[in-house]
N, C-alpha and C positions, 0 to 999 in steps of 0.2 A: 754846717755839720760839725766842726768844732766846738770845745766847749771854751766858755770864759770863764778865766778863776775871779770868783765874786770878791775876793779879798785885796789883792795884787793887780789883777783886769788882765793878767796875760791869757791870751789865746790858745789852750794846751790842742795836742792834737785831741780829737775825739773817744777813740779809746783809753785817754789819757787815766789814771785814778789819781795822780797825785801832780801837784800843779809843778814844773820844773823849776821857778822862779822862789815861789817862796814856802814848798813843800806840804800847801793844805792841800785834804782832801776834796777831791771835784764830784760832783754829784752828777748823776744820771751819765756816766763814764762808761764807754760800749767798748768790749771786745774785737780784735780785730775780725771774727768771726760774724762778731755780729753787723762790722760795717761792710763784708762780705755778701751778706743775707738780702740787706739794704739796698745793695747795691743791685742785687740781682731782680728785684722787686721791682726796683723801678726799671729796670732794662727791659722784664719780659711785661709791665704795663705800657710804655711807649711800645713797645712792640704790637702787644693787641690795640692799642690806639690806632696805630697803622695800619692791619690787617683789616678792621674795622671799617677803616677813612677808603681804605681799597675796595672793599670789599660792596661798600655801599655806592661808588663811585662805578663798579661795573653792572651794578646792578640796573640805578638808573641808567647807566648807557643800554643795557639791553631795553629797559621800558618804553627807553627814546625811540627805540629800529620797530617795537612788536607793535605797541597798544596804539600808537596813531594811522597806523596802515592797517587798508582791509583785509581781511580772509578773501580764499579762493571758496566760490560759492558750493553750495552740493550739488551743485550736474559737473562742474567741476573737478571737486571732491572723487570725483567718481571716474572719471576722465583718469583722473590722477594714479586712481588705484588699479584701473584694468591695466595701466602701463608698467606700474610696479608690482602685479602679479604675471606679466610678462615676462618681465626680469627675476624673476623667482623661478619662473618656467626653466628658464636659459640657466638657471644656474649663479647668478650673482649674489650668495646670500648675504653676503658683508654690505653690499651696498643697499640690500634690500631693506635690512635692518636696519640701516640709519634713514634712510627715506620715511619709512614705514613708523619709526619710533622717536625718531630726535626732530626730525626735520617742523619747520613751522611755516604754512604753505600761505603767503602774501600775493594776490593781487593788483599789488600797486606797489612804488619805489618809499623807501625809508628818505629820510630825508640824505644818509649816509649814500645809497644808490644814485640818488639823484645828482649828486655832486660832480657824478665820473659820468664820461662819456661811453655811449655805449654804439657798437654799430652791430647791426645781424644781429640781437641778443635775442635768445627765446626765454631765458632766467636770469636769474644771479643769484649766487649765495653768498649769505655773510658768514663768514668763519672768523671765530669758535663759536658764534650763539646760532647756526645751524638753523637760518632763514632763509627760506628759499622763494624768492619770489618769479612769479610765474607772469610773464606777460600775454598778452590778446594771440601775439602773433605763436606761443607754445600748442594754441589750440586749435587756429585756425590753418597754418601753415604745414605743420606735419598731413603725409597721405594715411598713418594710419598707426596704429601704437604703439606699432613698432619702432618709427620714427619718433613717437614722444618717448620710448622708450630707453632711447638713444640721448635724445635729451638730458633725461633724468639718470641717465648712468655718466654722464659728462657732471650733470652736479652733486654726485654722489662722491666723486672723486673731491672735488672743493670742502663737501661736508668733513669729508676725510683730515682736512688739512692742506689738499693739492694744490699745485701752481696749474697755471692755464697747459703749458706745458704736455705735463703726467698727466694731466684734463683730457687735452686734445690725443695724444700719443694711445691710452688705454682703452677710450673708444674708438679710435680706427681702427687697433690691430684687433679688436674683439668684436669687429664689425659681426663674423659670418659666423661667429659664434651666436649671435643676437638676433643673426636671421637678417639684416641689413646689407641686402648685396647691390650690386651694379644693377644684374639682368633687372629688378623689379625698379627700386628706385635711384639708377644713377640720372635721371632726368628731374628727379624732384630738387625743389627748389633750398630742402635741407640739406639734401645728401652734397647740392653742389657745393651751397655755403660751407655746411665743416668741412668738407676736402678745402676747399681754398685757405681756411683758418687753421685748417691741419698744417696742411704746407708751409703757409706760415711759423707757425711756432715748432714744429719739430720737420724741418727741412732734410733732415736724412732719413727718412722715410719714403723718398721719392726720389730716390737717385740711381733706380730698375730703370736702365732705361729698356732696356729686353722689356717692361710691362707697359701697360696703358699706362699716360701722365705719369710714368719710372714710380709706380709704386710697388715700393721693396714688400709691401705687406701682403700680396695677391699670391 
């Protein structure tokens, strides 16, 4: 970026015009404005270089999770919707919306899913690329769509951004709101699994003991 004086060979600084050494004039001699400008040009090009190198880097990571795993099929497709027009019934529109509009419905594990252990799962979602994948047992195991219902408002909260947490915590306490109570199905074989996954992850929710298994939520 400094210029050399052709006559002497010393090295003046770059906005230099006249050589300190032996006082000739230096050619192509930039302002300090203009090594300001310079400077700024290359800063916001490595920038977009990176933004770039990012940008394509998340991209393929999403290509990796969507395009080698299958879709959920159309009697599926359809399963899926009577569920999420249930939860529209009940009132959930926030989470309706993202099921309904962002969400991207996989019947089989990304290679990312497959890596983690899973126990009692009926889905998973990947958060932020809002994949939702649906396993055998979301369709088979639920009594009825209310119970998928229920499902898909547990991954509606992950679309969200949520830990398993706020997951668990916002469908139990809005169980009776969704129409999910004891009388019909506290013998099904979902409703037993999330209470037990409930308890687990938000254990103060069951500390009634005045209620059935001390749920503070009833």
């Amino acid at each position: 970026m400094n210029i050399k004086c052709k006559k002497c060979d010393l090295v003046n600084y770059e906005y230099a015009e006249i050589c300190v050494r032996c006082g000739s004039e230096l050619k192509f001699a930039k302002s300090p404005e203009d090594s300001k400008n310079n400077l700024l040009r290359i800063i916001l090009k490595r920038a977009a270089i990176f933004f770039v190198v990012c940008l394509a880097a998340i991209v393929g990571f999403y290509v990796s999770l969507v395009f080698p795993t299958k879709s959920i099929s159309s009697d599926q497709a359809r399963t899926v919707s009577d569920a999420i027009a249930l939860l529209k019934q009940k009132g959930f529109r926030d989470e309706v919306f993202l099921l309904r509009n962002l969400a991207a419905y996989k019947s089989e594990d990304n290679w990312l899913n497959a890596s983690v252990p899973k126990e009692n799962a009926y889905a998973a979602t990947n958060f932020p690329f809002e994949i939702v994948t649906l396993y055998s047992e979301f369709f088979t195991y639920p009594m009825d769509d209310i119970e998928r219902a229920a499902i898909l408002l547990h991954e509606a909260k992950h679309l969200q951004g949520k830990e398993e947490k706020a997951a668990y915590e916002f469908v139990w306490s809005n169980r009776a709101k969704l129409g999910w109570t004891s009388d019909t199905y506290g013998k099904s074989e979902v409703w037993q699994n999330v209470r037990k996954q409930t308890r687990e992850y938000v254990p103060n929710l069951f500390i009634c003991e005045f209620n059935d298994y001390g749920d503070c939520t009833q």
